[in-house]
N, C-alpha and C positions, 0 to 999 in steps of 0.2 A: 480894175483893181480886184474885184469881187473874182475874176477869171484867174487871178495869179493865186491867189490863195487856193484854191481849188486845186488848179496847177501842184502846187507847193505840197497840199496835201496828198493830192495822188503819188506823188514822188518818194514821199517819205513810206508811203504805205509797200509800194513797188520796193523801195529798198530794206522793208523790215521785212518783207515776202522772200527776199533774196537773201537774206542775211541769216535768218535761220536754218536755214538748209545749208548753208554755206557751212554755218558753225555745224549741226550736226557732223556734216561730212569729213570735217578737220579732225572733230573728234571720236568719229571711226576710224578715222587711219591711224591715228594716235595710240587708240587701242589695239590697232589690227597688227599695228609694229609691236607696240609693249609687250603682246601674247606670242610674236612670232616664235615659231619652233615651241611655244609650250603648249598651242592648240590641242585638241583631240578629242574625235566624237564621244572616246570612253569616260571624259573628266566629264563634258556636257552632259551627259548621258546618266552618270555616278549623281551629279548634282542635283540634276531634276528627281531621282530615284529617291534622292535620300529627303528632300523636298517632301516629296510625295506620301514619305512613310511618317514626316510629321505632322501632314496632313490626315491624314490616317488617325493616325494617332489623337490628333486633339477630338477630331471626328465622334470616334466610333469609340475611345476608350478615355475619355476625361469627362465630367457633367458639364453640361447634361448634355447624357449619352444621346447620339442619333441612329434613326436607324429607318426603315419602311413600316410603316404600318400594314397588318397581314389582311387579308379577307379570306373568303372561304375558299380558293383556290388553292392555298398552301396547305391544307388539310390533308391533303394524300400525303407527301412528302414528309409530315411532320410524324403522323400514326405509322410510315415506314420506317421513320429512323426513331421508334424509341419516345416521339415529347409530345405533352398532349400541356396544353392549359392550365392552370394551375387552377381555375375558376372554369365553373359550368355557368356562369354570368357574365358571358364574351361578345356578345352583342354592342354593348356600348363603345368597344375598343375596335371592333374592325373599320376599315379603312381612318380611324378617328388616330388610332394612339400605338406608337411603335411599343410593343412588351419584350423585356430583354430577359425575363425567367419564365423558364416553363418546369414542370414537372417528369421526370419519371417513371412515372407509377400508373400502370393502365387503369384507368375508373372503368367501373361496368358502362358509363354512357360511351364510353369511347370504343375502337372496332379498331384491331388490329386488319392488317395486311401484309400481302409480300409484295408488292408492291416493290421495284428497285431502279435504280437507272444512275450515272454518275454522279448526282445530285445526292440521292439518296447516302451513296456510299463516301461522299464528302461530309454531312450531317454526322454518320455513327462517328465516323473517327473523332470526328469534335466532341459530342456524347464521351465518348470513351476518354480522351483526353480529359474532359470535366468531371466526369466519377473518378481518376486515377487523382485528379491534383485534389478536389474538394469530398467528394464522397457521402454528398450530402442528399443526393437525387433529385439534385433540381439543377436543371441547365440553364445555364449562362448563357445565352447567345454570342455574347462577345467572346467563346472559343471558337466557334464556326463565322469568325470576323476576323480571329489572328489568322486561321486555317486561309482565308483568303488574301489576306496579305502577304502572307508568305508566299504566295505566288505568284500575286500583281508588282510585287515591287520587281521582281528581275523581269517581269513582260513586261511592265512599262520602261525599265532600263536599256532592256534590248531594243523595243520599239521604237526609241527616241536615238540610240544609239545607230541603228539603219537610217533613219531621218538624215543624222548628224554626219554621216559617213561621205555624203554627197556633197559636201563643203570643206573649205578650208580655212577660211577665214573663223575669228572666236567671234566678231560681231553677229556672222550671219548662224553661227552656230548656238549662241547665246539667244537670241528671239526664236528660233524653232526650237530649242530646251523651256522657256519660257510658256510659251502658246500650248506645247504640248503639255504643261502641266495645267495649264490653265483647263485645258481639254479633258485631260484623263485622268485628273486628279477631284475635278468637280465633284461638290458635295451630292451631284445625284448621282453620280458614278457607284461612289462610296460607301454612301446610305443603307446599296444596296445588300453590301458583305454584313449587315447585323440584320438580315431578313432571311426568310424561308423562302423566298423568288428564284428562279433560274437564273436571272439576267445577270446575277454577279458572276454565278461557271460561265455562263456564254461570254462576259465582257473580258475574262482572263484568259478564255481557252481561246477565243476570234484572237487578242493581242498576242498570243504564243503562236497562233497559225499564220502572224505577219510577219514576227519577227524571224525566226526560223526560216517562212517560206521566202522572205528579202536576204538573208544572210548568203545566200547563192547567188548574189551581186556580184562578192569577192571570189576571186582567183584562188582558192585559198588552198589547202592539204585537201586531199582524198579520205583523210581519216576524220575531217570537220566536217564534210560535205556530209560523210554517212552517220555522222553523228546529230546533223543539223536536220537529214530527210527523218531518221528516226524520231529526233523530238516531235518534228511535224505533225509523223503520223497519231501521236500520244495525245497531242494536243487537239489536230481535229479526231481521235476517237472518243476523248471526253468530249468535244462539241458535239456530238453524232450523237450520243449518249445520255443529253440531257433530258430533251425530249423526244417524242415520235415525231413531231414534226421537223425535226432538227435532223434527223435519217436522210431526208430527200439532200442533203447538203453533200454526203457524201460521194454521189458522184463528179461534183465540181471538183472539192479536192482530189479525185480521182486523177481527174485530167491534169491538176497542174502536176502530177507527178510523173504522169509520162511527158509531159513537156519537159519537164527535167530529162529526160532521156539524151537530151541536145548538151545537156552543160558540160558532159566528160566522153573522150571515146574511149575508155577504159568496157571492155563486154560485162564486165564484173557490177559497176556502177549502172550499166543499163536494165542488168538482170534485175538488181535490186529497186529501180524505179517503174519496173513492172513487177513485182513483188508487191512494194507499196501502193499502185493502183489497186492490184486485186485485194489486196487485205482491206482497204476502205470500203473499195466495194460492198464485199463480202461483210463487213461491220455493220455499212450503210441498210442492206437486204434483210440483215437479224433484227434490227434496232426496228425497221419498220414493221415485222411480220410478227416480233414479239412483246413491243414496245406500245404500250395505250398512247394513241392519240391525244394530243389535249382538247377535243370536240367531243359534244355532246348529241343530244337528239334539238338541243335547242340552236346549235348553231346552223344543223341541219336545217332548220326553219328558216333562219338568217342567211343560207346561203346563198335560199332561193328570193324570201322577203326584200334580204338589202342587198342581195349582188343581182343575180339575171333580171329578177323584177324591178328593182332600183334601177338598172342603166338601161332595161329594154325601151326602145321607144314606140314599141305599140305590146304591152303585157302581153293582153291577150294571145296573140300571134306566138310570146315565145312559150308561154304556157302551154299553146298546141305542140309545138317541137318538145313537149316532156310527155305529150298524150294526159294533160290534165285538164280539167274542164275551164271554159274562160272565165267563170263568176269567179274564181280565185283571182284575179287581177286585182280585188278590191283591197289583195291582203301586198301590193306593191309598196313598199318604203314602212311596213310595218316592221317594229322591232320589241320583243319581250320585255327589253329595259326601258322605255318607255312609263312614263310615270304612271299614268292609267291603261296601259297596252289595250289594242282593239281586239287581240285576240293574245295565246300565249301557246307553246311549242307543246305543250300539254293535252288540249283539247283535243278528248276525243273523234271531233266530228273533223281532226286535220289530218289522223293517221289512215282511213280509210279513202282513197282517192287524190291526196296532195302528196304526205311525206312518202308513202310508199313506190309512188310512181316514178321517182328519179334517184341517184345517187351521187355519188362524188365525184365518179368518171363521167356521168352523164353530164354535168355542170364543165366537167374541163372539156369534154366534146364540143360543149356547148360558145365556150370562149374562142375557142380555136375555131371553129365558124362565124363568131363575132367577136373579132378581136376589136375593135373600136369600143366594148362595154370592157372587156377589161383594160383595157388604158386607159380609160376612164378611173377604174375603180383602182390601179396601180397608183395614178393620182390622189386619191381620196385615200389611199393606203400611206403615203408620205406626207401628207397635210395629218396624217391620225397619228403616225408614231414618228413623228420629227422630232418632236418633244422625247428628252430621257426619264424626265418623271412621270410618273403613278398619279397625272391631276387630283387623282380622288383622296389618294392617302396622304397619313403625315408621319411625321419624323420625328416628333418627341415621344417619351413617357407623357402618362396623364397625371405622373404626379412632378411633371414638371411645372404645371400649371397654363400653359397653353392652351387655346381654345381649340377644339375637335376640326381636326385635318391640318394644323398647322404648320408649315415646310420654313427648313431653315434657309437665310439665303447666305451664310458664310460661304465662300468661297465657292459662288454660284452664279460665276462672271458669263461662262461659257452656256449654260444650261437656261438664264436669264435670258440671254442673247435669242437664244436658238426659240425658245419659245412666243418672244415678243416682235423681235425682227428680222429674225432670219426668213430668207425665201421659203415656201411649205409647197414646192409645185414638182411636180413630173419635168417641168420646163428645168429645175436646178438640177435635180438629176442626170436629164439629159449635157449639159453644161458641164460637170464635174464629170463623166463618160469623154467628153468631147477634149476637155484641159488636157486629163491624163491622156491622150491618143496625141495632143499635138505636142508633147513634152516628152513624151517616150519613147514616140516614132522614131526617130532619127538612130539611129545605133541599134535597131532591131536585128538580130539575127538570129539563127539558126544553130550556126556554126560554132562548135565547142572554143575554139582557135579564138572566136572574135572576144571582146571587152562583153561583157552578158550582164552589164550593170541594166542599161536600159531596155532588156528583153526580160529578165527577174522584174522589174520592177511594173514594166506592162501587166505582164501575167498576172502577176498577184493582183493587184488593182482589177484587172480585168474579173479575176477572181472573188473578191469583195464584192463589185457590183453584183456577180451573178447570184451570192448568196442573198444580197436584199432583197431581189426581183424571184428567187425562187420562196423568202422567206412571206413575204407581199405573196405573190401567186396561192400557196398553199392556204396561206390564211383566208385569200377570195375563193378559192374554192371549194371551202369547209368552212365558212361563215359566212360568208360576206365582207363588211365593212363595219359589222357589230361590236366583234372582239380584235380589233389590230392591237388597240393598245396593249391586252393583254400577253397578244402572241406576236407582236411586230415588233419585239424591242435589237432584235439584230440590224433591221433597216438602221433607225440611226444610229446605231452604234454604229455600224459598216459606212454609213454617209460620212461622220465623224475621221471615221481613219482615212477614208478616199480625200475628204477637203484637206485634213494634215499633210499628206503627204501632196497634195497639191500644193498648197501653202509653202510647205519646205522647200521643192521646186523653184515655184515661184522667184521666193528670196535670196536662190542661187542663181540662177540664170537673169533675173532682172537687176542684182546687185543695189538694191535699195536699201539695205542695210549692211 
């Protein structure tokens, strides 16, 4: 008796299993007919965009206002465009409290510079905009927050729109418009356009160097193509431009422009895609040779503390390979930020025999003889900036009344996700390399003649990974594993657009929506 029941229940359970799926599926098709012929990646695309901009909106321009809390890193940036603090009692507010007015007016505590770089020249124009409408000498930050939305909304429109292009269906184009706002519209995303940080030009100028460099999917005019490679190059020469670190990028986009060489036999179209290699190049060569670094003598310390010493497995040994004496092994896994540090990047008694004896090439000779510590530390560099937040800083005013560092979690579905449960391993990376190769493969070609959806779309992808692993690289090589957070925010961004258009993929070729 007891068995039938059990029975009985399993039964109904197997049938409520089947039952919903069932209905899902009725009412996909329902929908897929209801939108037929009114489909189109542009409406999905429009949607998510305009989404996004009231996103935005409530964000970064309603109370209370959000934004990055600054530290002492935005201090360049800030004395080159013109805005110093309104209070020389700023201590309490860094990393604690986003400040959304600054001042004008050089105080004698303060030290001008020339100091410049894309970043900088996106600042004045906001400046200049905020003295022309107000005139009052105090800056608003929320100008240099519309100045970025005005640019995020058409690269997230184009971005979601290449996604959308690859479907036809409205159901399966509806959840990749979706995800992708949940994605690129995240309040850390955001936050970041009412801050003096890089990563808001880097997270618009990477989104314009996608959408552009996939828009050569399509078949399309001769006169789109050289309109489409021109944005390109605009786009990665502000990302080349932000920082000095950001230089070494430039030979990747390089390359995908002579790989465009394949898309047209037109001589004309090939001229000009070796035109645009050399001119990145050649941007790439200036940015680094004139452009400061964002390293110091402290990460110097860190490169050798937390990277070659961190992952050597007998110090001493690689310490010989720099010609430094082995009693330095004791200074193995030490780091400056450290609450009571055992030593610091300062001490006289490290620049006589440690810091001078090796350099930044010497460190990359050094990996490239042992490459199992930098894989190691490539690892340790995607566990460090998987996360797109600033862990330290927050996101309100202080006189919102929130406690010091307090992060909003509105629309903080994706960003939540990523820091609680998402994978953090070199093992996910490998895996998202791996998706996009067995997704794209097929329809690879060469040949101008052939369908070049699935050779655009390898490339670029291929192209994203390379700038995480050079942007990880750089950072091991001139710090260690000290500062990723600060200078690794391209990794996940670039993780972020490879898993999307994985995603997008996916939900076409497996038809589960």
């Amino acid at each position: 008796m007891e068995q039938g029941k059990n029975e009985s229940k399993a039964a109904k359970k197997l049938n409520i299993a089947l039952f919903i799926p069932r209905k899902l599926g009725q009412f996909k098709r329902f929908v897929n007919r209801s939108m037929e012929g009114k489909y189109s990646a542009g409406l999905i695309a429009f949607t998510t965009a305009a989404a996004a901009m009231l996103l935005l909106i409530l964000m970064l321009f309603v109370p209370n206002y959000l934004g990055v809390a600054g530290d002492e890193t935005v201090g360049q940036v800030m004395n080159a465009s013109g805005v110093y603090y309104t209070s020389s009692e700023i201590s309490d507010v860094y990393n604690n409290y986003f400040v959304r007015t600054y001042s004008n007016i050089l105080r004698d505590s303060d030290a001008g510079t020339d100091y410049f770089n894309s970043q900088v020249a996106l600042v004045r124009i906001a400046v200049f905009l905020d003295n022309l409408f107000t005139g009052d000498k105090i800056f608003d930050i929320r100008f240099l927050a519309l100045l970025y939305g005005f640019f995020y909304v058409p690269a997230l429109y184009l971005l979601i729109k290449q996604a959308c292009n690859r479907v036809k269906n409205f159901s399966e184009g509806f959840i990749i418009g979706v995800v992708g706002l949940l994605m690129f519209a995240d309040v850390a995303y955001l936050t970041y356009f009412n801050s003096f940080y890089p990563e808001a030009l880097q997270f618009v100028c990477l989104m314009y160097c996608v959408a552009f460099g996939l828009s050569f999917q399509d078949n399309g005019s001769s006169l789109k193509d050289f309109g489409c490679l021109f944005a390109f190059m605009a786009a990665a020469g502000a990302l080349l431009s932000v920082r000095g670190e950001c230089a070494f990028l430039g030979i990747v986009f390089a390359v995908f422009c002579l790989k465009l060489l394949f898309a047209r036999k037109h001589w004309m179209w090939r001229v000009i895609c070796v035109m645009a290699a050399f001119m990145l190049s050649f941007i790439s060569i200036v940015c680094m040779i004139n452009m400061e670094v964002g390293y110091d003598e402290k990460s110097k310390f860190h490169a050798m503390t937390r990277g070659v010493l961190f992952e050597a497995g007998n110090p001493r040994r690689a310490l010989e390979e720099f010609g430094i004496d082995g009693s330095y092994e004791l200074l193995a896994d030490v780091s400056a930020y450290d609450a009571i540090p055992f030593v610091t990047s300062e001490d006289e008694s490290l620049k006589d025999g440690f810091l001078d004896r090796y350099t930044q090439m010497d460190i990359a000779a050094y990996y490239v003889r042992h490459p199992g510590s930098f894989i190691n530390l490539l690892d340790s560099a995607i566990k460090a900036c998987y996360g797109i937040r600033k862990d330290y800083c927050g996101n309100y005013e202080q006189s919102a009344g929130f406690p010091p560092g307090a992060k909003s979690i509105f629309w903080g579905v994706w960003s939540t996700f990523k820091s609680r449960s998402a994978p953090r391993t070199i093992g996910y990376f490998g895996v998202l390399i791996a998706a996009v190769i067995m997704l794209f493969r097929k329809g690879y070609s060469l040949r101008p003649d052939e369908d070049r959806r699935s050779t655009v779309f390898l490339d670029m992808m291929m192209v994203i990974a390379a700038v995480c692993i050079l942007q990880a690289g750089s950072t091991i090589i001139y710090s260690g594993d000290a500062e990723m957070i600060q200078h690794g925010f391209l990794i996940s961004c670039g993780m972020d657009i490879i898993t999307y258009f994985v995603f997008a993929e996916l939900v076409h070729k497996m038809k589960i929506f």
